[in-house]
N, C-alpha and C positions, 0 to 999 in steps of 0.2 A: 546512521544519520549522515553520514561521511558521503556516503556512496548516493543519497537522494539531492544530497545539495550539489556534487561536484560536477553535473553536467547543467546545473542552474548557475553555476558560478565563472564555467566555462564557454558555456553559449551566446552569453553576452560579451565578452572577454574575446572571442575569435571571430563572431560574425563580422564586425567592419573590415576582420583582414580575407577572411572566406569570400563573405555572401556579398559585400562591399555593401552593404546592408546593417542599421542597428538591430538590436531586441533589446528588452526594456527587460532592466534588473530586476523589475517587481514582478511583470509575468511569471520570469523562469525562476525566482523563489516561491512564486503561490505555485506550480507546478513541482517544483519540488516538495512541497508541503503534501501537497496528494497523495505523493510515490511515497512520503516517510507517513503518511496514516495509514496507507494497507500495508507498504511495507513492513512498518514493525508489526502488525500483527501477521504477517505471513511467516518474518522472522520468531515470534512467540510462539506460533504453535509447529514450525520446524520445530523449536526448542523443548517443545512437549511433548513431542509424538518422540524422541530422542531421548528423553529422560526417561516413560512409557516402558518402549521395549526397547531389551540389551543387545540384538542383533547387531552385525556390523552394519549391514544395510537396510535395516529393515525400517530403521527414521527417514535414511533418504528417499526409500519406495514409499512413501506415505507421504512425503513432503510435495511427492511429483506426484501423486493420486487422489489427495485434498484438493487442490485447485479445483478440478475436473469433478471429482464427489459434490462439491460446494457451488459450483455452478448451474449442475443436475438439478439441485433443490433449489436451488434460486430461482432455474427457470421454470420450474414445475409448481410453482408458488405464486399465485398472483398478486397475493399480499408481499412479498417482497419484488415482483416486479414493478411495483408502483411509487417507491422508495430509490432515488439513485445508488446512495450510498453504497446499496447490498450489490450492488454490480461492480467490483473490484475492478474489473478494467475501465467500464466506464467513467467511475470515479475519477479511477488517474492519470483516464488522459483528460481531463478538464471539460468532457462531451456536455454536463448538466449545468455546466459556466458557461460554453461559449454561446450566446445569438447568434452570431449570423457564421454559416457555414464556408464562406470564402474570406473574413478577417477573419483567423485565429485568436484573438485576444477573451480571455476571462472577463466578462466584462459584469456579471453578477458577483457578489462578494458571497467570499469561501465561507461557508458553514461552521462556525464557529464548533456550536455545539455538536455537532458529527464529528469532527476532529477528537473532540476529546473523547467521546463516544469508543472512537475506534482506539484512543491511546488509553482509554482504562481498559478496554478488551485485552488490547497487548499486555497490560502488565497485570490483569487479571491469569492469563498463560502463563506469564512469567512466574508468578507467586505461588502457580500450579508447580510448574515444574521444579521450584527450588524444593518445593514442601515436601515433592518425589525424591529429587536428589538427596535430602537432608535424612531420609528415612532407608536409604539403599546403604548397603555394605560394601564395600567396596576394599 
């Protein structure tokens, strides 16, 4: 959560001394809020695939091959290309918010219910992997 807010909290914070330019606190929190809905679920199913198998490396190799696996079917699905949500990058850079292609600004209101969508997925992974962890011997 740390890491999704702290260039939302810094952007606005540095632009007048940078860009000699404002940005507006509420943009770079709704942008922040995009990065923390696929982020935690990117983080949950690291967390999963990690709990899974006991390789040293074998959660990291899956964590860098899931993206790339899940993208495969996303695009190969035309029931999920019609959906922005399922487009993780799209999602978070804010492409299904902004109108017009030369203002930047979010100017649709952020999808409630997808949000949560994607934070009970996250801890739907989550609940997975503890139930893993709780049953391994260690």
């Amino acid at each position: 959560m740390i890491l999704a807010f702290t260039p939302a909290v810094l952007v606005p914070a540095l632009s007048p001394l940078i860009a000699h330019q404002s940005y507006a606190l509420s943009q770079a929190l709704q942008f922040g809020l995009l990065f923390l809905a696929w982020g935690s679920v990117a983080y949950s199913v690291g967390f999963l695939w990690s709990s899974l198998f006991g390789g040293e490396f074998t959660g990291t190799a899956l964590c860098v091959i899931s993206p790339v696996v899940y993208r495969v079917f996303v695009a190969s699905s035309a029931t999920f290309q019609n959906h922005a949500a399922f487009n993780y990058a799209s999602f978070m850079s804010g492409l299904p918010f902004i109108q017009s292609p030369v203002r930047v600004v979010i100017d649709k209101p952020l999808p409630l219910a997808t949000l949560l969508i994607l934070a009970l997925v996250a801890a739907a992974f989550l609940a997975c992997a503890e139930r893993i962890t709780q049953k391994q011997d260690f």
